[in-house]
C-alpha positions as CSV (number, residue, x, y, z in Angstrom):
1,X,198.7,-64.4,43.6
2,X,197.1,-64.8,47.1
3,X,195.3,-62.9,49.3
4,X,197.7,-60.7,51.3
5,X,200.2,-61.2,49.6
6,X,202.8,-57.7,50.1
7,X,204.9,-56.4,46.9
8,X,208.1,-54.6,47.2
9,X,207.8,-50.7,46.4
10,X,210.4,-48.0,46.1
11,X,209.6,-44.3,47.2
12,X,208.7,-42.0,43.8
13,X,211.9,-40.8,42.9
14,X,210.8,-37.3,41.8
15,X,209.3,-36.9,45.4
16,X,211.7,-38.2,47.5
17,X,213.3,-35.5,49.9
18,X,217.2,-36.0,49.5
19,X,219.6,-33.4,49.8
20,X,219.5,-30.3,51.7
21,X,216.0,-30.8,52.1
22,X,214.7,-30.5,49.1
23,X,212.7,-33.1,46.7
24,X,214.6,-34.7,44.1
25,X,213.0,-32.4,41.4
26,X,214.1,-28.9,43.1
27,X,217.4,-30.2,43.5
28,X,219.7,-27.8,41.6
29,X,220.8,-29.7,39.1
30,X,217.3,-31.0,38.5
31,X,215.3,-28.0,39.2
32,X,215.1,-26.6,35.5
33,X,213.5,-30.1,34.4
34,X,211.4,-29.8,37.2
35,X,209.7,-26.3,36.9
36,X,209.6,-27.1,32.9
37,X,207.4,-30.4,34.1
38,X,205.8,-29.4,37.6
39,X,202.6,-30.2,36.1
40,X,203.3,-33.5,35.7
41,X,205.2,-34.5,38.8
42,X,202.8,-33.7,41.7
43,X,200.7,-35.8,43.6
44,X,197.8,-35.0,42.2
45,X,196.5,-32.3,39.6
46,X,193.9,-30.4,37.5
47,X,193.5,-29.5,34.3
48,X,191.4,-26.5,33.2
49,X,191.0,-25.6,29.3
50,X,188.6,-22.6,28.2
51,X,186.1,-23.1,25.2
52,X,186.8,-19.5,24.0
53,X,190.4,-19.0,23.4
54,X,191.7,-15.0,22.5
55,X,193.3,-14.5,19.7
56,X,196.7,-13.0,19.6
57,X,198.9,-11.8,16.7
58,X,202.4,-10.6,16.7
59,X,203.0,-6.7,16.2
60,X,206.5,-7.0,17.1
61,X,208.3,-3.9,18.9
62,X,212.1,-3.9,18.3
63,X,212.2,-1.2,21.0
64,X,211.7,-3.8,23.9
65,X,214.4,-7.0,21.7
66,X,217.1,-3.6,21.8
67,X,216.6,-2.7,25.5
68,X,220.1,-3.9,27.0
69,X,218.2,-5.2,30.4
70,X,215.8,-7.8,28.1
71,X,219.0,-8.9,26.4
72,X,220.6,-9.6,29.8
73,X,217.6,-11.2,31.4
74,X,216.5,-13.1,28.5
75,X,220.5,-14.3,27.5
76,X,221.0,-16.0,31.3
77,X,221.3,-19.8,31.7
78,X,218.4,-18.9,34.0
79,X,215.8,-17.6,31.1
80,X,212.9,-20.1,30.1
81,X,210.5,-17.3,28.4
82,X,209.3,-14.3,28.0
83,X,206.0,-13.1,26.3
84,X,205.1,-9.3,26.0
85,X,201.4,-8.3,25.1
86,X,199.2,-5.4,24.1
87,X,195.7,-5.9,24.5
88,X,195.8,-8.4,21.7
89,X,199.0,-8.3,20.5
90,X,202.3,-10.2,21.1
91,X,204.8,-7.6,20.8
92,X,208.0,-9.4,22.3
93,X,208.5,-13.2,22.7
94,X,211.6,-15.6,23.2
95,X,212.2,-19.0,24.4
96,X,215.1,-20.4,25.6
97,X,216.5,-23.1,23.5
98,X,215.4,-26.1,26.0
99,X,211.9,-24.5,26.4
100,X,209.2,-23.2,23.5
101,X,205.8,-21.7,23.3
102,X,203.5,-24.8,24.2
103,X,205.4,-25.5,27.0
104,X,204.0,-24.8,30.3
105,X,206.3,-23.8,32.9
106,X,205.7,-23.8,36.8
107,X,204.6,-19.9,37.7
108,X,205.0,-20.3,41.9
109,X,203.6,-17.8,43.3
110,X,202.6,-15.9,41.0
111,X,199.0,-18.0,40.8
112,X,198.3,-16.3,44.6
113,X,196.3,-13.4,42.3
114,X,194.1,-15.5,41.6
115,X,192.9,-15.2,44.9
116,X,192.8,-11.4,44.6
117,X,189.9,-11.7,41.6
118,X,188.6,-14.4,43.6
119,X,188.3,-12.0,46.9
120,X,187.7,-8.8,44.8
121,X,184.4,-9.8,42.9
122,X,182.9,-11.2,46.5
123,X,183.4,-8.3,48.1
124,X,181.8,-6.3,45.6
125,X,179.4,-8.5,45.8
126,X,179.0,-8.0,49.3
127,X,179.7,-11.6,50.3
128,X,183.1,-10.7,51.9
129,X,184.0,-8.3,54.5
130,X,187.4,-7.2,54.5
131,X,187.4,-5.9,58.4
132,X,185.5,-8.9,59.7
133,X,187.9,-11.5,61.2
134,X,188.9,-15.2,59.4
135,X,186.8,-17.0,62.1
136,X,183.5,-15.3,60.9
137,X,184.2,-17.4,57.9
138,X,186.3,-20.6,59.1
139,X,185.2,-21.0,62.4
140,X,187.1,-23.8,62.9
141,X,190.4,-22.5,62.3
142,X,192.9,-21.8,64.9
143,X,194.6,-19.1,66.6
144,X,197.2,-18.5,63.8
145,X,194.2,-16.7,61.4
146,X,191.1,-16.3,63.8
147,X,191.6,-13.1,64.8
148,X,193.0,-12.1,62.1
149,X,190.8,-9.8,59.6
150,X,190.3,-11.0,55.8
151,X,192.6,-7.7,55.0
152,X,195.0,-9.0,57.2
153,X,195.3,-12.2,55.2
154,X,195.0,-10.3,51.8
155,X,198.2,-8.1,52.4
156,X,200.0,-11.1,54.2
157,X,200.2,-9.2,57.0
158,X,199.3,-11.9,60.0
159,X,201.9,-12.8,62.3
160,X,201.8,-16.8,63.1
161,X,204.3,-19.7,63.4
162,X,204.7,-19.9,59.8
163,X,208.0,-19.9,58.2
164,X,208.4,-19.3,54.2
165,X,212.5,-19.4,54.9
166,X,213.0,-22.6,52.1
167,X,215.7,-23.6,55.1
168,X,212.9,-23.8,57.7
169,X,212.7,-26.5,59.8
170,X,209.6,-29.1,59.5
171,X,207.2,-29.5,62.2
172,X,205.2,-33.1,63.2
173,X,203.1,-31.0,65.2
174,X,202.3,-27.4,64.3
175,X,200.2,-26.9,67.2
176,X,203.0,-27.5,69.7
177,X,203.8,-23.8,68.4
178,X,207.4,-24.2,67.1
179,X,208.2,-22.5,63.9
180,X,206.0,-24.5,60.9
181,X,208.7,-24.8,57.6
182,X,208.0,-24.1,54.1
183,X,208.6,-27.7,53.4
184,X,205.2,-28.9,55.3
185,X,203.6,-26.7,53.0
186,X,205.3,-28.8,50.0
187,X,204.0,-32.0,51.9
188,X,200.3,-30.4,51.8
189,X,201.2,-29.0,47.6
190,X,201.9,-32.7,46.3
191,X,205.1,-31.8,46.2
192,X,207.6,-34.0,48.1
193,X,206.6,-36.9,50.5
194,X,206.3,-36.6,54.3
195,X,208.6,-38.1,56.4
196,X,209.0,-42.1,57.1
197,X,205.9,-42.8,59.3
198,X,203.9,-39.8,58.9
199,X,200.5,-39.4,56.9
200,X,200.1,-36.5,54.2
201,X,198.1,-33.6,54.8
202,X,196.2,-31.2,53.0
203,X,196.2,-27.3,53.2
204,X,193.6,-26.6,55.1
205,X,194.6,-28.9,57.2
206,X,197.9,-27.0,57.9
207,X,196.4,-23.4,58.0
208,X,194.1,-25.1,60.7
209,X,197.0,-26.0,63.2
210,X,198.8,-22.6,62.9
211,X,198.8,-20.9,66.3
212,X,199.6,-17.3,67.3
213,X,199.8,-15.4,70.3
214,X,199.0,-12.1,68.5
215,X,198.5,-12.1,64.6
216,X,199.1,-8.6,64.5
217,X,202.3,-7.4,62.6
218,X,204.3,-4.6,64.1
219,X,206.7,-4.3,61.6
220,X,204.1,-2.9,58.5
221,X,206.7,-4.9,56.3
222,X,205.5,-7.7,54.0
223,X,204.9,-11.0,56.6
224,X,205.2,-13.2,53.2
225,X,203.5,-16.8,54.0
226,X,201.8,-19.1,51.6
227,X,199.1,-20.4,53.8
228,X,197.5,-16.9,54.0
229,X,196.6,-17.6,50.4
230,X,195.0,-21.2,51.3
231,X,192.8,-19.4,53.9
232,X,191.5,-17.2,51.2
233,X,190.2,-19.9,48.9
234,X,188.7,-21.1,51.8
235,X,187.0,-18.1,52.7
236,X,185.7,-17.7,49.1
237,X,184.6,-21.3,48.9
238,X,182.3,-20.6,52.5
239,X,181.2,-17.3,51.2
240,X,180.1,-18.0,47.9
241,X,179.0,-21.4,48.8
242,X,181.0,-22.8,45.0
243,X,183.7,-24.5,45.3
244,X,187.5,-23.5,44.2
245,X,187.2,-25.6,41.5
246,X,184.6,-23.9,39.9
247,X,185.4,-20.2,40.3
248,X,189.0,-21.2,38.7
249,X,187.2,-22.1,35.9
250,X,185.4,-19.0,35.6
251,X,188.7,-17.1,35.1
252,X,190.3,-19.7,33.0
253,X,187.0,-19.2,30.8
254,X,187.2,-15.4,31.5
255,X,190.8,-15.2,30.2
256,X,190.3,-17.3,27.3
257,X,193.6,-19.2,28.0
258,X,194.4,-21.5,25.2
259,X,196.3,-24.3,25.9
260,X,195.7,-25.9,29.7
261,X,195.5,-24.1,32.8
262,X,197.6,-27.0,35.0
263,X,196.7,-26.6,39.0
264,X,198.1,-29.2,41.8
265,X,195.7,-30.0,44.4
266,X,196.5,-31.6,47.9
267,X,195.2,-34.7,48.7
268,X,191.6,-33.1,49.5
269,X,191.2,-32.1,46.0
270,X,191.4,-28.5,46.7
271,X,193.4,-26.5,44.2
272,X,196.9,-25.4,45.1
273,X,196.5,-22.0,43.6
274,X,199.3,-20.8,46.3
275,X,201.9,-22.1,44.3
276,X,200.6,-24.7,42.0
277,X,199.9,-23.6,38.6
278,X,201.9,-23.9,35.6
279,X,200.7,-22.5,32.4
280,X,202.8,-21.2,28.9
281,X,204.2,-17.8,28.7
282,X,201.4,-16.9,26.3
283,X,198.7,-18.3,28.5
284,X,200.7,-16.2,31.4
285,X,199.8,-13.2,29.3
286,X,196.6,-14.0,28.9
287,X,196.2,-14.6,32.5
288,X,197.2,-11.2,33.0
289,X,194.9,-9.4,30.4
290,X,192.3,-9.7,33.3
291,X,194.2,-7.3,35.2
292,X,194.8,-5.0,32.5
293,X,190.9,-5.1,31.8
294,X,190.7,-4.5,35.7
295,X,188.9,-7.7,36.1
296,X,186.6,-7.8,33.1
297,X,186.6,-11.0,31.1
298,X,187.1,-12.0,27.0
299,X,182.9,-11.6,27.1
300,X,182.4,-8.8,29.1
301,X,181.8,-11.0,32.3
302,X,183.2,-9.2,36.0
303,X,185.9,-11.9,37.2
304,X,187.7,-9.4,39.4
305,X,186.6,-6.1,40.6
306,X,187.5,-3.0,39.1
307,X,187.0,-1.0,42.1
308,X,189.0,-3.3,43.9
309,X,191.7,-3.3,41.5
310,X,191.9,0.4,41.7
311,X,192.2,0.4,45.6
312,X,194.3,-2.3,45.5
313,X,197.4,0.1,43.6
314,X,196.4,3.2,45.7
315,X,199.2,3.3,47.8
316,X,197.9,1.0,50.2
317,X,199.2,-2.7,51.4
318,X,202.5,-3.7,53.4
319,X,205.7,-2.8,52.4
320,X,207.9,-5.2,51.4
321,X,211.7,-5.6,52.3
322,X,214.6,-4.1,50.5
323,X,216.2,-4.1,47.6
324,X,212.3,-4.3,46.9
325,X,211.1,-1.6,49.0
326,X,209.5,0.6,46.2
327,X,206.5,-1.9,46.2
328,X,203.8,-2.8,48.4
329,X,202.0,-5.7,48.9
330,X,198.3,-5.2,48.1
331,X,195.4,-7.2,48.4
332,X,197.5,-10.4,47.2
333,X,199.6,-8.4,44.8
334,X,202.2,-6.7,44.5
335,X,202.0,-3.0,43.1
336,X,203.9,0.2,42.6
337,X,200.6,2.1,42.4
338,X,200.3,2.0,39.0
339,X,200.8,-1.7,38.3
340,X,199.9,-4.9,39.8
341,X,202.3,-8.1,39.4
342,X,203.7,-11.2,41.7
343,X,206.5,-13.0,41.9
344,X,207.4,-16.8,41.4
345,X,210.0,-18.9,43.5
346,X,212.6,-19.4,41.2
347,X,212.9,-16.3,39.6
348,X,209.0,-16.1,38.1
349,X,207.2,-12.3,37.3
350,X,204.1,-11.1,35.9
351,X,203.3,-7.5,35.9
352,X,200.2,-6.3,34.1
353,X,199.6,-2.7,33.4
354,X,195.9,-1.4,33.6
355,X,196.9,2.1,32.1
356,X,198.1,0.9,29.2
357,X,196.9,-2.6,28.9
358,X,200.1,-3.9,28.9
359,X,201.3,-7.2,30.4
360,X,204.7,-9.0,30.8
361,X,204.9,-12.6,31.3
362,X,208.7,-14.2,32.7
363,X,209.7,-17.6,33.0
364,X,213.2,-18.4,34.4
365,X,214.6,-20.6,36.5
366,X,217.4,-20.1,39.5
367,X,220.2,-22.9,40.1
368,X,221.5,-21.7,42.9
369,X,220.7,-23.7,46.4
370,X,217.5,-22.3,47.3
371,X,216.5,-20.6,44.1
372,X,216.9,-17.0,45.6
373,X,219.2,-14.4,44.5
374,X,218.2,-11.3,46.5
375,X,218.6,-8.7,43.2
376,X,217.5,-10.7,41.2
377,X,213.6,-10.6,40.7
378,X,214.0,-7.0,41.8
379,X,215.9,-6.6,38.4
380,X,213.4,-8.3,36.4
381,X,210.5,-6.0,38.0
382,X,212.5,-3.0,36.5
383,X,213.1,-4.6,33.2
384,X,209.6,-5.1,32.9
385,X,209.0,-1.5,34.3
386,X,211.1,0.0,31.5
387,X,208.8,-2.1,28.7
388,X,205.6,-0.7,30.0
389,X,206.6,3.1,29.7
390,X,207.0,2.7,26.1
391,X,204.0,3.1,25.8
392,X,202.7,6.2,27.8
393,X,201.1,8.8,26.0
C-alpha cells in the first residue's frame, strides 16, 4: 500500500450518539445489553483482580425470598441481580434469567464511594483538610470548585454550571459559562463520541473549565453532579502523591473481590470511578463488606476510616430531594444515619449496614427514555431497609 494512502472508516457503532441524545448502547432498547457489557464497550478500561479472594458460603434466609417487596423488585423485566450478605455469608441471591453470577454488571454511581474510603483514610491521616478550599489542592482548577471547600465537594453541595439532567444540553465551551450537560461528561467517561469535529476530553479536563459565580448552595438540598467526584480523586492523587490507580487497588485487595474489578478511564488514563465500574453482584457485596467493617480490610488493613464512617451517618450531609427526603447525602454517600449506600443510574443500589454487617447488592436496569423512574430507587432503598432489620438484636 503506499505511503498516505487514507482507508475508509465508519464511527463505532456502540458509541455513536443517535437518538435522543443518547449513545447507541443506552438507547432503550439496547440499554440492558449495554449495562450487562459496559465493561467492554468503553473507550478505554482497567482491570483490577485481588490475590486474596473472601470466601463466602450460602446460609440461605427464606425470610428475605418471602418478603413481598423482594418478590416485586426482583420479578420486574428490570431485575438483573441481587446478592444479600452477612459478614461471610450469602444469605439471599437471584439472577435474572439473561444475567448470572459471573456476570458483571455496570454499578453507575454507586462506585462514587469509593471516593469516600479514598478521602476518609487521608484525612485521618491528616493529609486532607475537609475546611480548606479545592484550590489548596488543584490550584489550577477554575472557579466552578476553587473556592469551594473539600466538604463542599464531598456532600455535592457546590453550586457550578454543571448539569446532571440526562436531557442537558452539551457545551463546546464550558468556560463561556452556559449550562455544561451530563453528556460531556459521557464524552470525558469513554462513553459516547464527541461531536463531528471536536477532540475528546478527559475529566479533569472538564472539572477544570467549570465556572461559578458563587459555589455556595442556598438550597441545603443534594446539588447531585458527577464531576465533584473527579475533583476528589484528584485531590487524593495531589495529597497522597499515589496515583488513582494504585489506591483502587488497595481496596480491590482490601475487599478481596474475586472475579475483576472493571473501571473505565478517560483518555488520560485516569479511572472513571464516577460512574465507571462494573463488577458481579457478589463482588458488589464484597465491595460493601468494607463499609460494614467501617473501613477495615479482609487482613486487617485501614482502607476507609472508621471515624469517618461514623460522622459520615451522624445526621450530617445535604438533604436530598423528595420522594427521597429521609436521606442525606454524606461525605459521598448516602445515609439514613444508620446505614450508608448509593445509587446507580439505571436503577443500581448498595446499602451496607455497619450495625449488623449486613450488605445488599442490586442490579437492574430501567427501559424507560432516560432510565429514571422517580419512585423507583426510593422503593428499592426500603426493600433493602426491611432486609437489614431482620437482623437487629
Amino acid at each position: 500500500m503506499a505511503t498516505g494512502t487514507t482507508l475508509t472508516t465508519d464511527l463505532n457503532p456502540d458509541l455513536v450518539v443517535g437518538e435522543d441524545d443518547k449513545a447507541h448502547w443506552n438507547l432503550p432498547d439496547n440499554r440492558r445489553w449495554g449495562f450487562h457489557n459496559l465493561y467492554r464497550l468503553t473507550r478505554y478500561s482497567l482491570g483490577i483482580r485481588a490475590p486474596h479472594v473472601l470466601p463466602l458460603s450460602k446460609a440461605i434466609d427464606e425470610r428475605i425470598g418471602d418478603m413481598p417487596e423482594v418478590r416485586r423488585y426482583t420479578g420486574t423485566t428490570y431485575f438483573s441481580a441481587m446478592a444479600v450478605v452477612r459478614k461471610q455469608s450469602v444469605l439471599f441471591e437471584t439472577y435474572a434469567p439473561d444475567f448470572g453470577p459471573d456476570r458483571p454488571h455496570s454499578m453507575q454511581s454507586v462506585g462514587k464511594t469509593a471516593a469516600s474510603l479514598i478521602l476518609g483514610r487521608l484525612v485521618e491521616d491528616g493529609r486532607v483538610e475537609l475546611d480548606r478550599k479545592v484550590a489548596h489542592y488543584l490550584p489550577e482548577i477554575s472557579t466552578g470548585y476553587a473556592e469551594a471547600t473539600v466538604q463542599q465537594v464531598l456532600d455535592m453541595d457546590v453550586v457550578n454550571n454543571f448539569d446532571e439532567g440526562y436531557d442537558a444540553p452539551y457545551s463546546a465551551d464550558p468556560l463561556r459559562g452556559a449550562p455544561v450537560g451530563y453528556n460531556n461528561e459521557e464524552i470525558a467517561m469513554g462513553w459516547r463520541l464527541p461531536p463531528a469535529g471536536q477532540s475528546e476530553f478527559g475529566c479533569r479536563a472538564l472539572a477544570a473549565a467549570l465556572v461559578s459565580d458563587d459555589v455556595v448552595n442556598p438550597t441545603g438540598e443534594t446539588r447531585y453532579a458527577s464531576p465533584n467526584t473527579d475533583v476528589l480523586g484528584w485531590i487524593a492523587e495531589r495529597a497522597s502523591g499515589r496515583c488513582l490507580r494504585e489506591l483502587l487497588v488497595e481496596i480491590v485487595e482490601a475487599a478481596g473481590i474475586a472475579g475483576v474489578y472493571h473501571v473505565g478511564t478517560d483518555c488520560e488514563g485516569v479511572p472513571q470511578i464516577a460512574g465507571g465500574v462494573c463488577m458481579t453482584a457478589r463482588d458488589l457485596a464484597r465491595y460493601g463488606l468494607l463499609f460494614a467493617r467501617l473501613g477495615m480490610g479482609v487482613h486487617g488493613e485501614a482502607v476507609g476510616s472508621a471515624k469517618f464512617i461514623h460522622e459520615t451517618r451522624s445526621g450530617r450531609g445535604t438533604r436530598l430531594p423528595e420522594p427521597s427526603g429521609w436521606l442525606r447525602y454524606s461525605n459521598h454517600t448516602t445515609t439514613d444515619g444508620r446505614w450508608l449506600g448509593h445509587g446507580g443510574y439505571g436503577g443500581q443500589y448498595l446499602l451496607a449496614d455497619p450495625d449488623t454487617g449486613t450488605v445488599v447488592a442490586f442490579f437492574s436496569v430501567l427501559e424507560d427514555r432516560h432510565a429514571y423512574t422517580e419512585d423507583y430507587l426510593p422503593g428499592v432503598v426500603r426493600m433493602a431497609e426491611d432486609i437489614i432489620r431482620l437482623y437487629d438484636t
